[in-house]
C-alpha positions as CSV (number, residue, x, y, z in Angstrom):
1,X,18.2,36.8,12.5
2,X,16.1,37.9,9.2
3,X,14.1,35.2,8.1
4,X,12.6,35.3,4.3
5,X,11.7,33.4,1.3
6,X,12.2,35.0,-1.9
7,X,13.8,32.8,-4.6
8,X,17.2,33.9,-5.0
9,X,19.0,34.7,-8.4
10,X,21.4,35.7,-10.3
11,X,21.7,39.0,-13.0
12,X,20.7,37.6,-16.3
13,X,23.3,40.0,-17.8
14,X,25.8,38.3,-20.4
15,X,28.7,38.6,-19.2
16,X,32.3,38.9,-21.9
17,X,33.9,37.0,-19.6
18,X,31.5,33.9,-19.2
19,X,31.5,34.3,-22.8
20,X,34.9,34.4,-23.8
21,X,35.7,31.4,-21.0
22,X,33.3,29.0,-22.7
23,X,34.9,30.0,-26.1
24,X,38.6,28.9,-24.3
25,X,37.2,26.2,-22.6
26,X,35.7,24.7,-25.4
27,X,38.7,25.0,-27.8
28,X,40.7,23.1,-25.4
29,X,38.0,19.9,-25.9
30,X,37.4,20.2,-29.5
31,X,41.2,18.7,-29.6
32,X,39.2,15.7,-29.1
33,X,40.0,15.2,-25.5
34,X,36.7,13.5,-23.5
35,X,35.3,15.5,-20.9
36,X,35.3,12.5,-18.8
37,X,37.6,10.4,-17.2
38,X,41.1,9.6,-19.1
39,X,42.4,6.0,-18.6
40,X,44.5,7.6,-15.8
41,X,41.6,9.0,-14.3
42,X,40.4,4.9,-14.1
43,X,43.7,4.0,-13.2
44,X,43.6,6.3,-10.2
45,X,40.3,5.0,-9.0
46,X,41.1,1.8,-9.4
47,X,44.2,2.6,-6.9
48,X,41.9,4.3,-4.2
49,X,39.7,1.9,-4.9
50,X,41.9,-1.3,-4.1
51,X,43.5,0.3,-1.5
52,X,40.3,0.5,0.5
53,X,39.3,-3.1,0.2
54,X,43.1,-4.6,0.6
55,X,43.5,-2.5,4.3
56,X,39.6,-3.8,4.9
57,X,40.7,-7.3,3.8
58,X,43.8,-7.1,5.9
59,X,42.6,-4.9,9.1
60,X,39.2,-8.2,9.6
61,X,41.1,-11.5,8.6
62,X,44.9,-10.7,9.3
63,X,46.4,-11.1,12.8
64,X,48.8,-8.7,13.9
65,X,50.0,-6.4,16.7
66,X,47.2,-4.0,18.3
67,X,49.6,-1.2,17.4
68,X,50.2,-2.1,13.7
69,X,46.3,-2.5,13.5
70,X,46.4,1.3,14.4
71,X,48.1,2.1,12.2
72,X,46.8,0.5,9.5
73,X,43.2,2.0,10.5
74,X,45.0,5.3,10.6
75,X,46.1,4.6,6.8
76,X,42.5,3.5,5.8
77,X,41.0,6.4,7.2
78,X,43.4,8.4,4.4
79,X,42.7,6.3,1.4
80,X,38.8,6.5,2.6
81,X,38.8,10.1,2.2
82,X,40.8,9.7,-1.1
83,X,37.8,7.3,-2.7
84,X,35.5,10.4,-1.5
85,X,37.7,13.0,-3.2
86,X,39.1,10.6,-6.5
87,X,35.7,8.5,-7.0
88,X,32.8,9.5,-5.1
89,X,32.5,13.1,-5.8
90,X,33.4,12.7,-9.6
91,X,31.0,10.3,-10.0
92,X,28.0,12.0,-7.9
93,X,28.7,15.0,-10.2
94,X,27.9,12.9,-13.1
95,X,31.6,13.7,-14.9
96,X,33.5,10.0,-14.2
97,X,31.6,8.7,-17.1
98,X,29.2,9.7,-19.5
99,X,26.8,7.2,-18.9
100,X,24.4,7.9,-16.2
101,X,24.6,3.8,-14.6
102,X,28.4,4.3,-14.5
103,X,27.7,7.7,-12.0
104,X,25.8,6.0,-10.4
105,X,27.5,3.0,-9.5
106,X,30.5,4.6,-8.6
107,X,28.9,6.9,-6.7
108,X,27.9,4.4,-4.3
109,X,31.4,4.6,-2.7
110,X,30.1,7.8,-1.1
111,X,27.7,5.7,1.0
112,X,31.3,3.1,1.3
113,X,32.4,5.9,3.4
114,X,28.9,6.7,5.7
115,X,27.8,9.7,3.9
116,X,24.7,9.6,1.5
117,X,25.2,9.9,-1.6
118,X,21.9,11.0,-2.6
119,X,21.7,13.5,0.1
120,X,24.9,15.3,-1.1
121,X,23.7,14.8,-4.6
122,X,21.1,17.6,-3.2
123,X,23.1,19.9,-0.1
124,X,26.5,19.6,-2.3
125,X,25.6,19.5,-5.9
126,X,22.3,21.7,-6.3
127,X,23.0,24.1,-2.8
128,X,26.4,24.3,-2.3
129,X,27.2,24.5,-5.7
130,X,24.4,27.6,-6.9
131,X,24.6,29.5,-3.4
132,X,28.5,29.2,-2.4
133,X,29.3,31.0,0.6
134,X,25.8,32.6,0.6
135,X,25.6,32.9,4.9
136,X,22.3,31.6,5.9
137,X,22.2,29.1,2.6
138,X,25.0,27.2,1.6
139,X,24.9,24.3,4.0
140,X,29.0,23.8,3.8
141,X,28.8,27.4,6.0
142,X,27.0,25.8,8.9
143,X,29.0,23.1,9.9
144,X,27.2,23.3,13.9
145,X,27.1,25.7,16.7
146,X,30.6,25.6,18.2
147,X,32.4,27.0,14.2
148,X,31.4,30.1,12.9
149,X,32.6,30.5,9.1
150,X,30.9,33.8,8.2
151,X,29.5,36.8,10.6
152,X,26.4,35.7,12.5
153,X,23.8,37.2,14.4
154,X,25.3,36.1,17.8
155,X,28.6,34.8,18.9
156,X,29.8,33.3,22.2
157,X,33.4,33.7,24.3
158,X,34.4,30.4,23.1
159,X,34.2,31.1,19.6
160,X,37.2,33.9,19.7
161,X,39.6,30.4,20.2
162,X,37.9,28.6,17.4
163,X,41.0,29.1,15.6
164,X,42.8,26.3,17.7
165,X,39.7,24.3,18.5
166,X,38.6,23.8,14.8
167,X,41.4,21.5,14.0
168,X,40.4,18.7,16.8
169,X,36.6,19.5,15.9
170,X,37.7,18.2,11.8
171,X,38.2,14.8,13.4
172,X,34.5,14.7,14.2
173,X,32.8,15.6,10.7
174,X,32.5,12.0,9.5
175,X,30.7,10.9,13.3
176,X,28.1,13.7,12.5
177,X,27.6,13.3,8.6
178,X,26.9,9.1,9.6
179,X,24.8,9.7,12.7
180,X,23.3,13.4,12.4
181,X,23.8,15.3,9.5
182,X,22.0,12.8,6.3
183,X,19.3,12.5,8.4
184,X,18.8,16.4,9.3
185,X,19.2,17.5,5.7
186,X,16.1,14.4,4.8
187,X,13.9,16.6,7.6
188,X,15.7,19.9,6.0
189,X,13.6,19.0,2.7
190,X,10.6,19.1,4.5
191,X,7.9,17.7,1.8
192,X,10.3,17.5,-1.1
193,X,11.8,14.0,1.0
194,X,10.4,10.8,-0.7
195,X,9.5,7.8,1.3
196,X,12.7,6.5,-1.4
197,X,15.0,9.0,-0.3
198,X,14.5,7.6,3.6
199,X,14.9,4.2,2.4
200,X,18.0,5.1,0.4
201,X,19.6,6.8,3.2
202,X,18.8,4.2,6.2
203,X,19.4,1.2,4.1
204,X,23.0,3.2,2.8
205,X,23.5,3.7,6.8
206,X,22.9,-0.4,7.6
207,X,25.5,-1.2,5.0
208,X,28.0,1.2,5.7
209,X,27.8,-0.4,9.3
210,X,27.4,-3.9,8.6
211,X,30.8,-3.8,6.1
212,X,32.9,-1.3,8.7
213,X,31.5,-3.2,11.9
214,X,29.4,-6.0,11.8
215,X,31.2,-7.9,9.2
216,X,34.7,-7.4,11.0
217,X,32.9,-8.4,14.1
218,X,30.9,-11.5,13.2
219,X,33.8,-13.0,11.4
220,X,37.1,-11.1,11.8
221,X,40.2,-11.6,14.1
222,X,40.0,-9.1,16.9
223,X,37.6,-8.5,19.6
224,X,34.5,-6.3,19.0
225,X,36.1,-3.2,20.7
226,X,39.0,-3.5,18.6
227,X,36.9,-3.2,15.8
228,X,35.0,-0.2,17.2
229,X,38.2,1.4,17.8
230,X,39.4,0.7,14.5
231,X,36.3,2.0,12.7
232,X,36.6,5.4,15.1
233,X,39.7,6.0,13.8
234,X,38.9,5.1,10.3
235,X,36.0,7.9,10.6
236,X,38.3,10.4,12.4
237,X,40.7,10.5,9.7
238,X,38.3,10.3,6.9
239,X,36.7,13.2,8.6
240,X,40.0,15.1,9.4
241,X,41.3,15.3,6.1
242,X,37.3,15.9,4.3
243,X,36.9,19.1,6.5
244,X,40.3,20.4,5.7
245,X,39.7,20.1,1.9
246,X,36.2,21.2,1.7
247,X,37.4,24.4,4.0
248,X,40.5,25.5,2.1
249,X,38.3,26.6,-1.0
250,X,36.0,28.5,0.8
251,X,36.9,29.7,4.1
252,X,40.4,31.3,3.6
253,X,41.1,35.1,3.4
254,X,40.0,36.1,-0.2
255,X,36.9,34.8,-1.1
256,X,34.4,37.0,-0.4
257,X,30.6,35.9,1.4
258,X,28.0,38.0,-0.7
259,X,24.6,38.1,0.3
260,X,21.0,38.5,-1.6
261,X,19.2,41.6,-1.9
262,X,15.8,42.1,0.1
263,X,14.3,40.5,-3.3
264,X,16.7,37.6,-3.4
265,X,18.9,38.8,-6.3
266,X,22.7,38.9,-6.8
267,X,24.3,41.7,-8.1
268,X,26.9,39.7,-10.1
269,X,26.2,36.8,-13.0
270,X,27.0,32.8,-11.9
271,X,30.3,32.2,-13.2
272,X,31.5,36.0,-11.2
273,X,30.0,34.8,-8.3
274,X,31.7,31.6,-8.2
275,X,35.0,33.3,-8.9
276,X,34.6,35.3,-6.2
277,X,33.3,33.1,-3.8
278,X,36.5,30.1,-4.2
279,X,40.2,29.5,-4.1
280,X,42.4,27.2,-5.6
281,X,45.1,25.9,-3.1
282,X,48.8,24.6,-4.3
283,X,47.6,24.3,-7.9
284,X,50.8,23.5,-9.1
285,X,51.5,20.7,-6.5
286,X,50.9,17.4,-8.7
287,X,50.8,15.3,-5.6
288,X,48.3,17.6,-3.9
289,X,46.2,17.2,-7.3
290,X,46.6,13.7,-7.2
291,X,45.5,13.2,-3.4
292,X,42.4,15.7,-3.2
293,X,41.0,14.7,-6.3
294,X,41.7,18.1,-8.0
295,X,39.8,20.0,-5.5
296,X,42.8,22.1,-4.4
297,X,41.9,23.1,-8.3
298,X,38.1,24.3,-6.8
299,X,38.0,27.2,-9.1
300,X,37.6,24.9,-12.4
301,X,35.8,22.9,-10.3
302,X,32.5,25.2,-9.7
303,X,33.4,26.3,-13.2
304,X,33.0,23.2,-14.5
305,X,31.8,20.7,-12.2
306,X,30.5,18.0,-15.1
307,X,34.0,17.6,-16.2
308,X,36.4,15.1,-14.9
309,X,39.2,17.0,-12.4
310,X,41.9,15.5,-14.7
311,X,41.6,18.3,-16.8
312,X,41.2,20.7,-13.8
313,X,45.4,21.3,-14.3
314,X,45.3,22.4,-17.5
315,X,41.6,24.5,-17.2
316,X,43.1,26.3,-14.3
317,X,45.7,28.2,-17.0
318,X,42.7,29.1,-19.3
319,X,40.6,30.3,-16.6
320,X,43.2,32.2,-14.3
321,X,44.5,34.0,-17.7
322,X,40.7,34.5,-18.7
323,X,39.9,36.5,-15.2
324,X,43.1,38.5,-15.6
325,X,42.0,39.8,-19.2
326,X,38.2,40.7,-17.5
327,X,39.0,41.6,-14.4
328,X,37.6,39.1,-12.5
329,X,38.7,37.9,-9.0
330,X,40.7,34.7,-9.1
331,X,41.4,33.6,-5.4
332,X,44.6,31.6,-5.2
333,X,47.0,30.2,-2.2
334,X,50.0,28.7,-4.2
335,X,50.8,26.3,-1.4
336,X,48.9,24.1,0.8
337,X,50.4,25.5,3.8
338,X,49.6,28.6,2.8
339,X,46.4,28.0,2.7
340,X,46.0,26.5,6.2
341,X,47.6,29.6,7.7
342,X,44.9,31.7,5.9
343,X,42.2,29.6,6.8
344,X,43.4,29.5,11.0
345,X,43.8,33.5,10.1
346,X,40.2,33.8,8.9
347,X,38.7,31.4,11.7
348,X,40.5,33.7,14.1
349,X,38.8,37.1,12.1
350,X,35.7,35.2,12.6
351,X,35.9,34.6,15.7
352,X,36.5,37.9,17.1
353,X,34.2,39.4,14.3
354,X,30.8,41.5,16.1
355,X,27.4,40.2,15.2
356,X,25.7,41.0,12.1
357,X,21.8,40.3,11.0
358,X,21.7,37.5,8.3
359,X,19.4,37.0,5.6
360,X,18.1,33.5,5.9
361,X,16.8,32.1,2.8
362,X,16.1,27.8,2.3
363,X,17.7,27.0,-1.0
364,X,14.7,26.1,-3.5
């Protein structure tokens, strides 16, 4: 492992693409369309939203069959993930609304689901989002010791069948973000942690428990362990289907995993680099739009991340024509299954790949 600290860049060159993207781009808004939420944006929310609190409602003062409670904890874990894709991550990139209180608010139902908001405010939106797929950096790369999603310095036997045990692993990414991972990223930031920040994150952590447990427990219909089953499977689904979003962008064959130069500088612009580092998955699949939030649209998305995914559709045409005409990269699987056989294919490349040195570098 190669350690260092330089403070990493991008080439200040103006690029004809960025430029002629921004002049596409911002055609398609002066038709007076908002770059925030539509009223079908709302509506959508509102959906997720209500879903959410009707299967709480129903799963802690309802009676029912142990096995239709299952279910219906398996269905909640779903439409929990959807608030995360639909609400949360809209609003925590400040493009549900433009007012700042309505970001805010809404992007409290992060913390709904267990993760902090503010902490992926910070490892999503600042690192994720300036440094994708930079191995050693971007945090969405290091998901723990038993994955490997880019050449490391060292790999183990049991990482050649990570292809097949990555999938039962996805169901565990909402235990760790709740319990582990908020909590490493506030000791991650060393001195830049406030004493708010901890409070933020450890009161978020109470509530999230209290509603999901303790509420269902003090004053619901089943016994405790019911409840503790229900919330696990709630969190497994949650997680499940999270992983498998966030890892269809990134980690499929395509997108490529570039790395700084001794003096922390990339050799390509921002706007290349995030073309070449993300994919787009079943862009044309409306009800794959409609149930990831637009992400399966992730090239607009680090493109554009202030504006609402509603107009991530129609932005995807602009910008895939726009790469064509400069010769830019534009990663693309055009269906969703397609995309999971690329990303078990690259897992399995992984996996089996030898050991390289990495440049380590903390995001600043």
């Amino acid at each position: 492992m190669t350690t260092a600290n330089p403070k990493l860049s991008f080439t200040s060159r103006e690029s004809p693409f960025k430029k002629d993207l921004m002049t596409r781009v911002d055609a398609y808004f002066a038709a007076g369309r908002s770059r925030n939420a539509t009223p079908a944006l709302w509506a959508k929310a509102a959906f997720w939203l209500s879903a959410v609190a009707g299967l709480w409602a129903v799963l802690t003062f309802v009676a029912m069959p142990g096995w239709l409670g299952l279910g219906l904890s398996l269905v909640t874990g779903f439409c929990v993930a959807q608030v995360g894709f639909n609400v949360g991550h809209d609003a925590i990139h400040g493009s549900l609304s433009k007012r700042p209180w309505v970001n805010a608010l809404f992007s409290r139902s992060f913390d709904v689901m267990g993760a902090s908001s503010t902490m992926w405010s910070w490892a999503h939106n600042v690192v994720h989002h300036t440094y994708t797929n930079v191995p050693g950096t971007d945090h969405d790369l290091d998901p723990g010791f038993f994955l490997h999603f880019y050449r490391r310095e060292s790999r183990g036997f049991l990482h050649r069948f990570q292809h097949v045990y990555a999938w039962a692993l996805y169901g565990f990414t909402m235990f760790v973000w709740v319990f582990k991972k908020d909590f490493a990223q506030l000791i991650e930031r060393g001195e830049k942690t406030t004493k708010r920040e901890v409070v933020d994150v450890v009161v978020s952590k109470v509530l999230h428990l209290l509603f999901w447990v303790g509420v269902p427990m003090l004053v619901g219909t089943v016994a405790w362990w019911q409840v503790l089953i229900g919330y696990a499977l709630v969190l497994a689904v949650s997680g499940f289907t999270a992983a498998v979003v966030f890892q269809l962008a990134h980690v499929v064959e395509g997108p490529s995993f570039p790395e700084a130069d001794a003096q922390g500088h990339f050799e390509d612009d921002f706007l290349t680099h995030q073309l070449k580092t993300t994919a787009n998955f079943a862009p044309r699949n409306a009800l794959a739009t409609f149930c990831t939030g637009g992400l399966n649209h992730q090239v607009e998305h680090h493109l554009f991340p202030r504006v609402a995914h509603i107009h991530y559709p129609a932005l995807s045409t602009i910008v895939e024509a726009c790469a064509k005409d400069h010769g830019v990269p534009y990663h693309v699987n055009p269906t969703f299954l397609g995309a999971l056989v690329s990303h078990g294919h690259m897992l399995k490349v992984l996996g089996h790949s030898p050991p390289v040195p990495v440049l380590r570098v903390a995001p600043t």
